[in-house]
C-alpha positions in Angstrom: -0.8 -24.0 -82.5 -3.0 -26.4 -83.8 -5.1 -26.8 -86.9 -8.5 -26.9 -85.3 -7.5 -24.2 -82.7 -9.1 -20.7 -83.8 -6.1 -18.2 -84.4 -6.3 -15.5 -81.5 -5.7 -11.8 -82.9 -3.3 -9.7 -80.6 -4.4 -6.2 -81.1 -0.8 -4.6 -82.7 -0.3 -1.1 -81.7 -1.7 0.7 -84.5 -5.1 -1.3 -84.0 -7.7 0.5 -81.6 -9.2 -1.3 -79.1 -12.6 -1.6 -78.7 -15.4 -3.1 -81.2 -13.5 -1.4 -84.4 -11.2 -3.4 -86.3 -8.4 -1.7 -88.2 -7.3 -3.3 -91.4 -3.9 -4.9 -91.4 -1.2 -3.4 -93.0 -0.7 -4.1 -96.6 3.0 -2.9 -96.5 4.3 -4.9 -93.9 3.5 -8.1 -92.9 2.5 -8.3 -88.9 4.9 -9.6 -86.5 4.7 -11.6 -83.3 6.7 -9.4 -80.4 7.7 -12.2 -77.3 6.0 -10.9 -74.2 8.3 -9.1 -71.4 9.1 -11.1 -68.2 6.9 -10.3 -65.4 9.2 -9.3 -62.0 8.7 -11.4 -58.3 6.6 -8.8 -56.0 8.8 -7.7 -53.6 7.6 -7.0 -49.2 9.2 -4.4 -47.7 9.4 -4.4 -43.6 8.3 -1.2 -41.9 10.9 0.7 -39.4 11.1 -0.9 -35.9 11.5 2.2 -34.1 7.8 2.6 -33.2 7.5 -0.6 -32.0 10.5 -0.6 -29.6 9.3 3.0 -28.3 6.1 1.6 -27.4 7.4 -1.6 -25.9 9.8 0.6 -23.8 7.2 2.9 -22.9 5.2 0.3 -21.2 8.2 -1.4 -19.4 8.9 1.7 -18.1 5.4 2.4 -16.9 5.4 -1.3 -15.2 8.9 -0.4 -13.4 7.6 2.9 -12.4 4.4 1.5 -11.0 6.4 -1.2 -8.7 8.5 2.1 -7.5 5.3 3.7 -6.8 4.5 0.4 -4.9 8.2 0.0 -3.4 8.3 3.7 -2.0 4.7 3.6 -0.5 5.5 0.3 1.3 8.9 1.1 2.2 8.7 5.3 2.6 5.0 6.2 2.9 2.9 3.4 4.3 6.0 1.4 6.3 4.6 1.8 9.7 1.3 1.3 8.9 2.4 -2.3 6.6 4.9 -2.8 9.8 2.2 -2.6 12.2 -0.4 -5.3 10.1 2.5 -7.6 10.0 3.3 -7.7 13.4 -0.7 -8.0 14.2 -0.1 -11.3 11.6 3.2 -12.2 12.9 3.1 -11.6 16.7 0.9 -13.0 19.0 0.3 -12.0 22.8 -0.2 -14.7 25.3 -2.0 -13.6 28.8 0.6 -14.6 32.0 -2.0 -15.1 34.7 -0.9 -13.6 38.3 -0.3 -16.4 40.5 -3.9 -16.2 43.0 -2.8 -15.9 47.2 -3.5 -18.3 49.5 -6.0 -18.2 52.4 -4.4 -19.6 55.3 -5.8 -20.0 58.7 -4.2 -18.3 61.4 -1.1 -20.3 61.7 -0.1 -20.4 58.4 -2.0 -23.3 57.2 -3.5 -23.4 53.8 -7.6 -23.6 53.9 -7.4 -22.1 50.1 -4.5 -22.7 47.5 -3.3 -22.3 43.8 -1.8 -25.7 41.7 -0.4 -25.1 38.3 -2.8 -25.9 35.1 -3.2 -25.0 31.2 -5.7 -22.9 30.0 -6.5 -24.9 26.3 -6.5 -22.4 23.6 -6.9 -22.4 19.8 -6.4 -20.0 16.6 -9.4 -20.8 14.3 -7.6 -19.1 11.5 -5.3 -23.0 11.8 -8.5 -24.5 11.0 -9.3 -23.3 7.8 -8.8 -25.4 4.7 -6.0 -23.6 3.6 -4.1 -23.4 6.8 -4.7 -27.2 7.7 -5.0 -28.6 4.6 -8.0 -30.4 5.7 -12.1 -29.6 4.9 -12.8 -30.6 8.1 -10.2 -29.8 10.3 -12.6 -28.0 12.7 -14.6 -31.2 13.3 -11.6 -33.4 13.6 -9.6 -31.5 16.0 -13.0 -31.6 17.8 -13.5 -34.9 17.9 -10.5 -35.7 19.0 -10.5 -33.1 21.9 -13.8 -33.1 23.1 -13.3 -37.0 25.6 -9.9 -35.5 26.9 -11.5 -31.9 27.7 -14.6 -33.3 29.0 -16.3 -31.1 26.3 -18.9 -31.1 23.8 -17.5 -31.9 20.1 -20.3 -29.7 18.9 -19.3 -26.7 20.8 -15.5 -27.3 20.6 -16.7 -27.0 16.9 -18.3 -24.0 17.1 -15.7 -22.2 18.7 -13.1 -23.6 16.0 -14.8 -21.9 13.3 -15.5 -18.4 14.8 -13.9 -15.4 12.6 -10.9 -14.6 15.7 -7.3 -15.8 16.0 -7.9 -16.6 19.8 -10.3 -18.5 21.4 -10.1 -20.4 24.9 -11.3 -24.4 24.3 -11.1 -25.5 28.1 -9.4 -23.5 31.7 -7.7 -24.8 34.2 -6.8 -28.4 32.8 -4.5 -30.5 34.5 -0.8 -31.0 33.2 -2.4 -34.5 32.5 -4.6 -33.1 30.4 -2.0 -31.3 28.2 -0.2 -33.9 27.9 -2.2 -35.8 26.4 -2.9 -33.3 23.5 0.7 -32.9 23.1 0.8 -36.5 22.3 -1.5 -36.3 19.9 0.1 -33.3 18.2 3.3 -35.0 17.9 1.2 -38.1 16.1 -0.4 -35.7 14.0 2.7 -33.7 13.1 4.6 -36.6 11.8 1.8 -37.6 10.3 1.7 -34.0 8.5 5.7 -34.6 7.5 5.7 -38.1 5.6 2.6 -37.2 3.9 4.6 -34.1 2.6 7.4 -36.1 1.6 5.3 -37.7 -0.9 3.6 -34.9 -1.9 0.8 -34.9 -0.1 -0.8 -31.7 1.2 0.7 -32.2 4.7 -2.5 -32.0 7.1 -2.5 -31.6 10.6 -5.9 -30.6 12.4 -4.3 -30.4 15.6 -1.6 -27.6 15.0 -3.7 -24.7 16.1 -4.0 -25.9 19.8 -2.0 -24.5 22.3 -1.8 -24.0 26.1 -1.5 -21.3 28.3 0.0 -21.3 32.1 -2.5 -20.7 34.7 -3.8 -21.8 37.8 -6.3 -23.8 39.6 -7.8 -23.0 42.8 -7.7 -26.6 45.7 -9.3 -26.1 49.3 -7.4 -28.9 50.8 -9.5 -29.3 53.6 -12.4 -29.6 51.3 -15.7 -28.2 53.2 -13.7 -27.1 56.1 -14.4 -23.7 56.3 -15.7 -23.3 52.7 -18.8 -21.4 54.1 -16.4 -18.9 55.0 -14.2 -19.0 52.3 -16.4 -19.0 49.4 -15.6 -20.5 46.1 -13.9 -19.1 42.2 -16.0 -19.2 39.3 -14.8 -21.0 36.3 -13.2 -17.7 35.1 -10.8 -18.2 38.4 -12.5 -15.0 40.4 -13.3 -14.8 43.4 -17.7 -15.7 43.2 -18.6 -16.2 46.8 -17.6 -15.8 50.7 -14.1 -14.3 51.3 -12.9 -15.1 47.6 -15.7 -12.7 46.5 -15.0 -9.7 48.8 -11.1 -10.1 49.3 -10.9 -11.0 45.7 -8.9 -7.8 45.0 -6.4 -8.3 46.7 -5.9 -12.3 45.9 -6.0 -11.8 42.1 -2.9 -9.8 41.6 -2.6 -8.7 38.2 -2.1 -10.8 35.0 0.9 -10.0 32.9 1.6 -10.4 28.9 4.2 -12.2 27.0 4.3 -11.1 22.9 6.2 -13.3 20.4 6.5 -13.7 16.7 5.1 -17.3 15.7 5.3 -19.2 12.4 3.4 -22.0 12.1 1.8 -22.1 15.0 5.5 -22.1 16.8 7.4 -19.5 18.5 9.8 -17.9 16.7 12.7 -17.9 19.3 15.5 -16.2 17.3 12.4 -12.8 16.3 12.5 -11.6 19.9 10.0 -11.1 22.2 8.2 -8.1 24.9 7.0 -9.2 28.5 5.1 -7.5 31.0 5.2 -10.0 34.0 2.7 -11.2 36.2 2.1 -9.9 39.9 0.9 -12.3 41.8 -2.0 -12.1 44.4 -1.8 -11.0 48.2 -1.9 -13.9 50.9 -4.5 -13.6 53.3 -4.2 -14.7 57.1 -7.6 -15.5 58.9 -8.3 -15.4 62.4 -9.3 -19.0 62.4 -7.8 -21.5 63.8 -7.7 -24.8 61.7 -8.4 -27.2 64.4 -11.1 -26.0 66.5 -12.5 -25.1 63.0 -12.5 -28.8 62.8 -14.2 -29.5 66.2 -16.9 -26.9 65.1 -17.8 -28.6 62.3 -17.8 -32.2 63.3 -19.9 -31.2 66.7 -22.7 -29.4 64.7 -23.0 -31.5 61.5 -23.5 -34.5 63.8 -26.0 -32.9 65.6 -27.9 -31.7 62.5 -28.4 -35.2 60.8 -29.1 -36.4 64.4 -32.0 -34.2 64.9 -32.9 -34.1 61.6 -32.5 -30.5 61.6 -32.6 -28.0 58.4 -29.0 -26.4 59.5 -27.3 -25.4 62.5 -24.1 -23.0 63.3 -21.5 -23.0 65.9 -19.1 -19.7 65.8 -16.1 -19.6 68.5 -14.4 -16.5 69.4 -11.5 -14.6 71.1 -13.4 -12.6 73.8 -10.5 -10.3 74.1 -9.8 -9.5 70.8 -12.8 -10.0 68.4 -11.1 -12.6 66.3 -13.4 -15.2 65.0 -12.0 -18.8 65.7 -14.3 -20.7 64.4 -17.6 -20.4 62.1 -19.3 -23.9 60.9 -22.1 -24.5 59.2 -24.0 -27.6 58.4 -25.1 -28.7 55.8 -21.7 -27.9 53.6 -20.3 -27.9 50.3 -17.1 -28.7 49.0 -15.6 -26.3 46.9 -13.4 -28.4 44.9 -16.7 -29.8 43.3 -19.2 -27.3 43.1 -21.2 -29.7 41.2 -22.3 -31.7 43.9 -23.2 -28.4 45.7 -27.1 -27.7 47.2 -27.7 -24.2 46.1 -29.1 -23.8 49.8 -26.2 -24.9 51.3 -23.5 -22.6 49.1 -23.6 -19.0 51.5 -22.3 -18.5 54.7 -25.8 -19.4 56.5 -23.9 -18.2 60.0 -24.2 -14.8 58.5 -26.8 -14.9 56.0 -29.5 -16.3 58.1 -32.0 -14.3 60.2 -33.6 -15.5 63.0 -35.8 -14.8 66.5 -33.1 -15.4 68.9 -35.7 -16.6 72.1 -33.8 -16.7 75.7 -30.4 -16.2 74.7 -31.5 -13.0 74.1 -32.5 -12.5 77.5 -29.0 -11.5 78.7 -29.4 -8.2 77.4 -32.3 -7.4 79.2 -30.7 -8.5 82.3 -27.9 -6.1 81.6 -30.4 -3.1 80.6 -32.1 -3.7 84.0 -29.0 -3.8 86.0 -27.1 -1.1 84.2 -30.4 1.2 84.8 -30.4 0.1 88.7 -33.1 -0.9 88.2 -32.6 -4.4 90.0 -29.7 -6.6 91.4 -29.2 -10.2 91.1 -31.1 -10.4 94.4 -33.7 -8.7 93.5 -37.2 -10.8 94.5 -39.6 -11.3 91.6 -42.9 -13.1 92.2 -43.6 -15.2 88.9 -46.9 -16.5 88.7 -48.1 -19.4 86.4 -49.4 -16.7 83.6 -49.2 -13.2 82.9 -51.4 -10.6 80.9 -50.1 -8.4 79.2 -52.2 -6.3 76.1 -54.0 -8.7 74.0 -51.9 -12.0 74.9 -51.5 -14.4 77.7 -48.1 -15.0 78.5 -46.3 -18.7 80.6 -43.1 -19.7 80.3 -41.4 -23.7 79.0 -43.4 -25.4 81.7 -46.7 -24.6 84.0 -45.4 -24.4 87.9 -46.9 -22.9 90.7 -45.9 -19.5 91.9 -42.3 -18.6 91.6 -40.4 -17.2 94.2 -36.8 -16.2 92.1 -34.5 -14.2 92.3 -33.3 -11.8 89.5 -30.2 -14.7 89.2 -32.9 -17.4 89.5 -35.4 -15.3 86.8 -32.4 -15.8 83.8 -31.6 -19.2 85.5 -34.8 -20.6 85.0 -35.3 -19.4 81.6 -38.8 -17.4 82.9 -40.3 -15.3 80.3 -43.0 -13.9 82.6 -40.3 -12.9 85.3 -38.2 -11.2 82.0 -41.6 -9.1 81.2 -41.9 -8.3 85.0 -38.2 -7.0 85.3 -38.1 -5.2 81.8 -41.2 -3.3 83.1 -39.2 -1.4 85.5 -37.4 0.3 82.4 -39.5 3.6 82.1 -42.2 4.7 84.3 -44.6 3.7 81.0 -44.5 0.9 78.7 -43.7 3.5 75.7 -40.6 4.7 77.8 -39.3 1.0 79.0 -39.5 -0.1 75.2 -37.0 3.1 74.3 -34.8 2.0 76.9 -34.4 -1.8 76.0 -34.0 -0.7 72.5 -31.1 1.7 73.2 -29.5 -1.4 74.7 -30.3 -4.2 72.1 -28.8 -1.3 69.4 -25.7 -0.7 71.6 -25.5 -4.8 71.7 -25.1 -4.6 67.7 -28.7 -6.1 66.7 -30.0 -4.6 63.7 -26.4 -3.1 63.1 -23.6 -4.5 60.7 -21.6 -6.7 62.4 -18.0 -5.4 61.1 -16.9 -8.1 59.0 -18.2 -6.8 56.0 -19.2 -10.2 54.7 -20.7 -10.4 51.1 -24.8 -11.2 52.1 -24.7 -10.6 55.6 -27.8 -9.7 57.1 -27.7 -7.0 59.6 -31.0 -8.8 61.6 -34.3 -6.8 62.4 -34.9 -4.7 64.9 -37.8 -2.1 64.6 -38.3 1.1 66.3 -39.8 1.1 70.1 -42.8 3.1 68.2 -43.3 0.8 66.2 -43.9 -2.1 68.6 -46.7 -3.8 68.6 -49.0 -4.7 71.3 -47.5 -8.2 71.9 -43.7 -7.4 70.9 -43.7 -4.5 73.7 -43.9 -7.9 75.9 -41.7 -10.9 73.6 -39.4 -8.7 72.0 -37.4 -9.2 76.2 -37.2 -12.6 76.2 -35.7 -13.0 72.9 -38.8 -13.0 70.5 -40.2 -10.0 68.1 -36.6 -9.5 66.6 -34.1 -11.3 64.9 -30.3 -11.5 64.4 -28.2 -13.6 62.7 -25.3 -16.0 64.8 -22.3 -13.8 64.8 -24.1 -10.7 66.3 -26.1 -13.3 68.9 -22.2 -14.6 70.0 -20.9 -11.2 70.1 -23.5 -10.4 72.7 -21.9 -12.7 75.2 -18.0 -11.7 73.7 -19.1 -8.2 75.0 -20.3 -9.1 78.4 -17.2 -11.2 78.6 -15.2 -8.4 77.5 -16.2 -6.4 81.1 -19.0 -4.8 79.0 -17.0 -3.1 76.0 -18.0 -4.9 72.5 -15.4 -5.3 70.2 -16.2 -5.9 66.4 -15.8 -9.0 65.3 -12.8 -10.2 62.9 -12.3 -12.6 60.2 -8.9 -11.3 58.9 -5.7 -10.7 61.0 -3.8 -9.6 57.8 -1.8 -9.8 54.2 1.6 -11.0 52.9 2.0 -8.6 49.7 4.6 -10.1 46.8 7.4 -9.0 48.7 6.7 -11.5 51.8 6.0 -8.2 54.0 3.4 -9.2 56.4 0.4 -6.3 56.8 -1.7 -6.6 59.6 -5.6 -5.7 59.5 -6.5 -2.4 60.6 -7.6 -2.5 64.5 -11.3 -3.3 65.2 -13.9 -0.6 66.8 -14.8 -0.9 69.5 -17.3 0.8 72.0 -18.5 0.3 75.9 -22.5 -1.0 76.1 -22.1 -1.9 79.7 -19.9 -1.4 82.8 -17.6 -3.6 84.3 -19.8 -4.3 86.9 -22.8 -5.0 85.2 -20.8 -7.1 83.2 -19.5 -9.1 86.2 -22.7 -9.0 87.6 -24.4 -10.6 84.7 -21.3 -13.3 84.3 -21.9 -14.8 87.6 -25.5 -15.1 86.8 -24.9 -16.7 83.6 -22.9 -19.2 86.0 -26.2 -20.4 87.9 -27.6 -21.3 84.5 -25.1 -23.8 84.1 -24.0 -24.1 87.5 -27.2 -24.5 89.4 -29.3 -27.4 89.4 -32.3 -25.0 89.0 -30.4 -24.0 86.0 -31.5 -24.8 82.1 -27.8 -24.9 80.9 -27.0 -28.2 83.1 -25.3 -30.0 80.2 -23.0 -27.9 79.2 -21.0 -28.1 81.8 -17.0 -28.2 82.1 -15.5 -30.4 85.1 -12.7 -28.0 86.4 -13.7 -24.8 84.6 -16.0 -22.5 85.5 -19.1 -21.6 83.1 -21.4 -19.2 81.9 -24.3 -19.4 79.6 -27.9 -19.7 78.3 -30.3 -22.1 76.4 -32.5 -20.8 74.0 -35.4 -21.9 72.7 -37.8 -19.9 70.2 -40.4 -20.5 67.8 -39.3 -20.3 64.0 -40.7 -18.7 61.1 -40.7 -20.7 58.2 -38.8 -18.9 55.1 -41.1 -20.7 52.8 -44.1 -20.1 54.2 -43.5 -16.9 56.4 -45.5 -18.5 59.4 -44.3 -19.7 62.8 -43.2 -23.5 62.3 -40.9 -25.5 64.2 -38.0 -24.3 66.7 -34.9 -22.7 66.8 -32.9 -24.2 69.6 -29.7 -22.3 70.4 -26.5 -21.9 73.5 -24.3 -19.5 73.9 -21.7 -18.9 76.9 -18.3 -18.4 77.5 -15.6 -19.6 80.1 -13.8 -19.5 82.1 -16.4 -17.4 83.4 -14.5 -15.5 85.8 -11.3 -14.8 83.7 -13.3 -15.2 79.8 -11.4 -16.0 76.9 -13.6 -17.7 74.5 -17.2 -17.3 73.3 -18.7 -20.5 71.9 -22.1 -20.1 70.1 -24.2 -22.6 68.9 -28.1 -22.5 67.1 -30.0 -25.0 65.5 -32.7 -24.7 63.1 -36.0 -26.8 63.1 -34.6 -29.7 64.5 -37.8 -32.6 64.3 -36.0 -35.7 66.0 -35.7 -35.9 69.9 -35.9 -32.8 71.9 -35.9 -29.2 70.5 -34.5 -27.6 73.5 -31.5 -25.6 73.5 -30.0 -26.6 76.6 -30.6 -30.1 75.2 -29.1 -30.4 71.5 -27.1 -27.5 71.8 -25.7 -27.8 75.2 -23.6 -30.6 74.6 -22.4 -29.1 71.3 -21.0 -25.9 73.3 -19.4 -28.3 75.8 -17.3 -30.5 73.3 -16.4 -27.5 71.3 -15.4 -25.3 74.4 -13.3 -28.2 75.7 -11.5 -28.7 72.0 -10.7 -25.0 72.3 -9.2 -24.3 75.7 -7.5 -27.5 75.4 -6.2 -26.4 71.8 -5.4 -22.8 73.0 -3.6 -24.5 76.2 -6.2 -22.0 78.9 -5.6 -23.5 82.2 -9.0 -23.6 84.9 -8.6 -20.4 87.2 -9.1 -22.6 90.1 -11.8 -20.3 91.5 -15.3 -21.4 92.9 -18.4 -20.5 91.2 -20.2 -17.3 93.2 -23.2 -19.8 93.9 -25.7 -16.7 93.6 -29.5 -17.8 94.7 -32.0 -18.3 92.7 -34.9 -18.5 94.3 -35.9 -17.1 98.0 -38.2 -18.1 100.9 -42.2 -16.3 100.3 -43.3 -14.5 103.1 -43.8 -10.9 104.3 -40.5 -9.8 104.4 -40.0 -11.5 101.0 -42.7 -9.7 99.4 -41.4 -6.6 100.4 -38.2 -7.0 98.2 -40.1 -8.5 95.6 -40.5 -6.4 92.0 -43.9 -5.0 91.5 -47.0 -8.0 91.0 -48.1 -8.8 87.7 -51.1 -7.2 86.5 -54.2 -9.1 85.9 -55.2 -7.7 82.6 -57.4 -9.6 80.9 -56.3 -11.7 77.4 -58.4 -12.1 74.5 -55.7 -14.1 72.6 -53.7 -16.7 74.4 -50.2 -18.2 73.1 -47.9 -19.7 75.2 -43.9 -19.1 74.4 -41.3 -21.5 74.7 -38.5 -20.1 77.2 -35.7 -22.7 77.6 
C-alpha cells in the first residue's frame, strides 16, 4: 500500500454496518482474512425433447397434408384431374368429308374437289412463355401474312385471342404449306443452337399447323356455273345446285384426337378417330357439249346485240331432262372475285318476263282442244282492232288479212289471236276462264319441278282479275310473265303429244359405296290431246316452213321444224315501265317425230334488229343442229304437211271465216309488237 494512499477500513465481523463505528478491540489486534475465490458461472442447456416433439409434429403435418393432396388427386379427384389433362394434353383435329362431284350426264366433272390445308394456329404457342418471344404474335404474322395473302394485322389479332384453336387461312394450296413448313424448319433450328448456348430457344412459328381439306375447281370454269352455283369460303354449298343439293355433297366431317407435346404429335400416347364420310356424287341431265354450243351461241349473240342477257335451255322432249341451260353474261366460279353480282343466279330461272308470241301456241291449242277452230279455220284480220279501251295492230300495218288459223300463228297476227281466243266462252268473262285453265295446265304461274333455289314461278293473275286490256294481250303473249324453263316446256309438252312432263336437272346419286341411285320419276300430267298436239305441230311447221312464216331462219336443211318468234315489249326492273324488247324462239324438231326442245330469249337487245325470229332464230338453229348431231337423231325423211296459210276472199270464203271484228271504239291507242 502506499504511504500517501488512505488506509481503507474492512468492516470485521463484530463491526455493524451502517454510519456506527464500533471501537476496535483492545484484546486482540485485527487481522487481515484473504478473500475466498469467486467460482466461473456455469450455463446449463434445457431438455431437447420439446423441441424434437414440435419439429416432428410439423413434419408430420407437412407429410399428412401431401397424403391429403396424393389421395384427392389419385383416389377422389382422379377423373376429374384425368379429364383437365387430357383437355391440356389432347387435341382434336376436324377430318373434313371429302365434297362429291357434279358431273354432267356422262360422267364428266363440271364440279370437283382438289386436296388443300386449312392453316391453323394455337394462340396459347404465342405467348411469351410458350415462344419465348414478346412478340411472337406479330412475328409469326409478319411472316405469314405475304404467303397467306392475309392481313398481318388480322393474322395478329387472331394470334392473341384467349382459345387454343383458331383457323389463319382455308383451303391453301400444298404450295402454300409448304412454304410455312420451310420456314418452320428455319425457325426450329434456329430455336435449337440458340438453346445450346443457353439462349431461351425462340421459335414464333411452332404454333402453326395444317389441317387436310379440300378445295372446290369447276374445270370448265363458267360452263354451266349458272346452274351449278358456287361454295362459300366455309366450303358450303352458297348458290345454284351447290346450295340446294348441298346435303347430300357435304358428307359428314370426321375427328381425329391425339396427345401433342410441343406442338407435335405424340405418336407412341395413342390416338381416337371417327372417320370422315365423304359426300354423294351427283349426275345431271346435262350434257357437256351441247352445254357448250348453248353457251357460245347466246353469249355471242348478247355482246352482238348489245343485249342486257339472254338464255338458251335445250331439252329431252320425251323425258323432261334438261340438256342444256346457258346464260349470258357468266361468272366463273373459280374466281368469284371477278364476279358481277347481277350475273351470279341462274337468270334462266330467276328472271321474269312477258313472253309476247311464243306464247301464242297455247292459245292455239286452247282453241283447238275446245273445237273451237281447225287449222283451216278462215279468220278475216283487219289492219286494227278495238277492243275495250285500246286499239290493237299487229308487227306491221297490211291490208286485210285473209289467214287461216295455220296462217294466224304463222304470221305472228295479234289481232287474228284476239279474234280466235274470242270464241272461248260465249262472253269475254267466260273466254278469259277458259284460256286461263289452259295457261295453268301449261305450268305458267306454277313451280316448274326443279326446285331451284330463287326460282320464280312467273305471274299469272286470276281471269277476274283481268283488266280491260289484258282480257285482249294476255293471248298473244302479253299481260303475264314466265321465266325460260316454263316458256320451253310449253313446246316440250306439245312435242310430247300433249302430256307435260316436269322438267329435270338431276338423273341421280353415287352414295360412298359407288351404288348409283337414280332420281325419283318426274310428274307428269296430260294438258292436250294427241291430236291437238299434232295439230298444232304441223302448224308450228308453216312458221318456219312457209315463206309467209316469221321463223324463216331457223331453219334445218333435211329436218323438219317447228317453232315461233317472239317479240314483246319489256319492263324495265329498274324502273318498272315498258322499255326495250324481249326477243325470244322456241321450237322443237324433228317436228314430226320430236326429240329436242331448244329455247332461246333475249333481253333488251339495242344493236340491229330486236326481233325474235331475227337474233334468236339463228341461235335455235346452230344449237338444234349441235344437238341432233351430238345425240346422233337422224332426219325422218318425211315432208312437211304444207298446211295453208292464207285463203282466197270471197263469198264462200266469208262464210268459213271466224266472226268480224267489232268496231268498238278506242280511246287509248298502243300498238303491240307480234313477231
Amino acid at each position: 500500500m502506499s504511504p500517501q494512499e488512505p488506509r481503507r477500513r474492512v468492516p470485521g465481523p463484530g463491526r455493524p454496518r451502517g454510519g456506527a463505528t464500533a471501537r476496535p478491540s483492545a484484546s486482540r489486534p485485527a487481522t487481515r482474512r484473504p478473500a475466498a475465490p469467486r467460482r466461473p458461472h456455469t450455463i446449463r442447456l434445457g431438455s431437447p425433447r420439446p423441441r424434437l416433439r414440435l419439429v416432428s409434429v410439423g413434419l408430420t403435418l407437412v407429410m399428412l397434408a401431401f397424403v391429403v393432396r396424393l389421395l384427392q388427386v389419385q383416389a377422389v379427384d382422379a377423373s376429374a384431374f384425368s379429364a383437365e389433362a387430357s383437355k391440356n394434353r389432347y387435341t382434336s383435329v376436324r377430318l373434313a368429308a371429302e365434297r362429291g362431284e357434279i358431273t354432267d350426264r356422262k360422267g364428266v366433272a363440271l364440279a370437283t374437289s382438289v386436296d388443300a390445308y386449312d392453316i391453323t394456329a394455337d394462340p396459347k404457342m404465342f405467348t411469351p412463355q410458350d415462344s419465348k418471344a414478346p412478340d411472337a404474335p406479330e412475328q409469326a404474322a409478319a411472316l405469314l401474312a405475304p404467303i397467306l395473302g392475309k392481313d398481318a394485322k388480322e393474322l395478329t389479332e387472331r394470334l392473341k385471342t384467349r382459345t387454343r384453336y383458331v383457323v389463319l387461312a382455308r383451303r391453301q394450296t400444298p404450295q402454300v404449306w409448304n412454304q410455312i413448313k420451310d420456314l418452320q424448319r428455319v425457325f426450329a433450328e434456329k430455336a435449337a443452337a440458340d438453346k445450346k448456348n443457353n439462349g431461351p430457344g425462340a421459335n414464333v412459328l411452332a404454333g402453326v399447323f395444317n389441317e387436310d381439306s379440300s378445295k372446290r375447281v369447276y374445270p370448265g370454269g363458267d360452263l354451266a356455273a349458272g346452274i351449278l352455283g358456287y361454295v362459300n369460303a366455309e366450303g358450303k354449298g352458297a348458290g345454284g345446285l351447290e346450295s340446294s343439293l348441298d346435303k347430300k355433297l357435304s358428307g359428314k366431317d370426321g375427328e381425329v384426337t391425339y396427345a401433342q407435346s410441343g406442338g407435335r404429335r405424340v405418336p407412341t400416347a395413342g390416338s381416337s378417330e371417327k372417320p370422315a364420310v365423304p359426300g354423294e356424287d351427283i349426275e345431271l341431265t346435262i350434257d357437256r357439249d351441247i352445254q357448250w354450243a348453248a353457251q357460245s351461241a347466246i353469249t355471242e349473240q348478247v355482246q352482238k346485240s348489245e343485249a342486257d342477257r339472254g338464255y338458251v335451255i335445250v331439252q329431252d322432249t320425251r323425258t323432261g331432262e334438261v340438256l342444256a341451260m346457258a346464260n349470258a353474261p357468266g361468272f366463273d366460279p373459280n374466281d368469284l372475285t371477278r364476279a358481277r353480282s347481277t350475273a351470279m343466279g341462274n337468270a334462266a330461272l330467276q328472271d321474269v318476263y312477258e313472253p309476247g308470241s311464243t306464247a301464242k301456241v297455247m292459245s292455239m291449242a286452247a282453241v283447238l282442244e275446245e273445237k273451237k277452230a281447225t287449222p283451216d279455220t278462215h279468220v278475216e284480220v283487219p289492219n286494227r282492232l278495238h277492243r275495250g279501251d285500246r286499239l290493237f295492230k299487229d308487227d306491221i300495218d297490211h291490208p286485210t288479212w285473209y289467214l287461216t288459223l295455220n296462217g294466224v300463228l304463222a304470221k305472228s297476227s295479234n289481232i287474228g289471236t284476239i279474234l280466235a281466243t274470242g270464241q272461248l266462252g260465249p262472253t269475254q268473262p267466260e273466254a278469259n276462264k277458259v284460256l286461263h285453265s289452259y295457261l295453268t295446265k301449261f305450268g305458267i304461274g306454277q313451280p316448274t319441278g326443279l326446285n331451284y333455289p330463287g326460282e320464280s314461278r312467273g305471274i299469272l293473275a286470276k281471269p277476274e282479275a283481268w283488266s280491260t286490256s289484258q282480257q285482249y294481250t294476255i293471248p298473244f303473249g302479253q299481260g303475264l310473265s314466265l321465266n325460260a324453263m316454263q316458256a320451253a316446256s310449253v313446246y316440250s309438252t306439245i312435242a310430247n303429244g300433249g302430256v307435260r312432263i316436269e322438267p329435270t336437272l338431276v338423273r341421280g346419286s353415287k352414295g360412298p359405296d359407288g351404288r348409283f341411285t337414280p332420281a325419283p320419276a318426274p310428274e307428269q300430267r296430260r294438258v292436250v290431246s294427241q291430236e291437238t298436239a299434232r295439230a298444232l305441230a304441223e302448224m308450228l311447221e308453216s312458221v318456219v316452213d312457209d315463206q309467209e312464216g316469221t321463223g324463216t331462219k331457223a331453219r334445218i336443211p333435211g329436218y323438219r321444224v317447228g317453232g315461233k318468234t317472239g317479240t314483246s315489249n319489256r319492263v324495265d326492273p329498274a324502273t318498272g315501265v315498258y322499255k326495250g324488247y324481249t326477243a325470244s324462239f322456241a321450237g322443237f324438231a324433228p317436228a314430226d317425230d320430236p326429240r329436242i326442245t331448244v329455247y332461246c330469249a333475249i333481253q333488251n337487245p339495242t344493236k340491229g334488229s330486236y326481233f325474235g325470229g331475227q337474233i334468236c332464230g339463228p341461235i335455235y338453229k346452230k344449237v338444234m343442229e349441235f344437238a341432233l348431231k351430238t345425240l346422233q337423231i337422224a332426219p325422218t325423211g318425211t315432208a312437211p304437211a304444207g298446211l295453208p296459210v292464207t285463203y282466197e276472199s270471197g263469198p264462200q270464203a266469208a262464210q268459213q271465216a271466224a266472226p268480224q271484228p267489232s268496231t268498238q271504239p278506242s280511246t287509248q291507242p298502243s300498238p303491240q309488237p307480234g313477231q
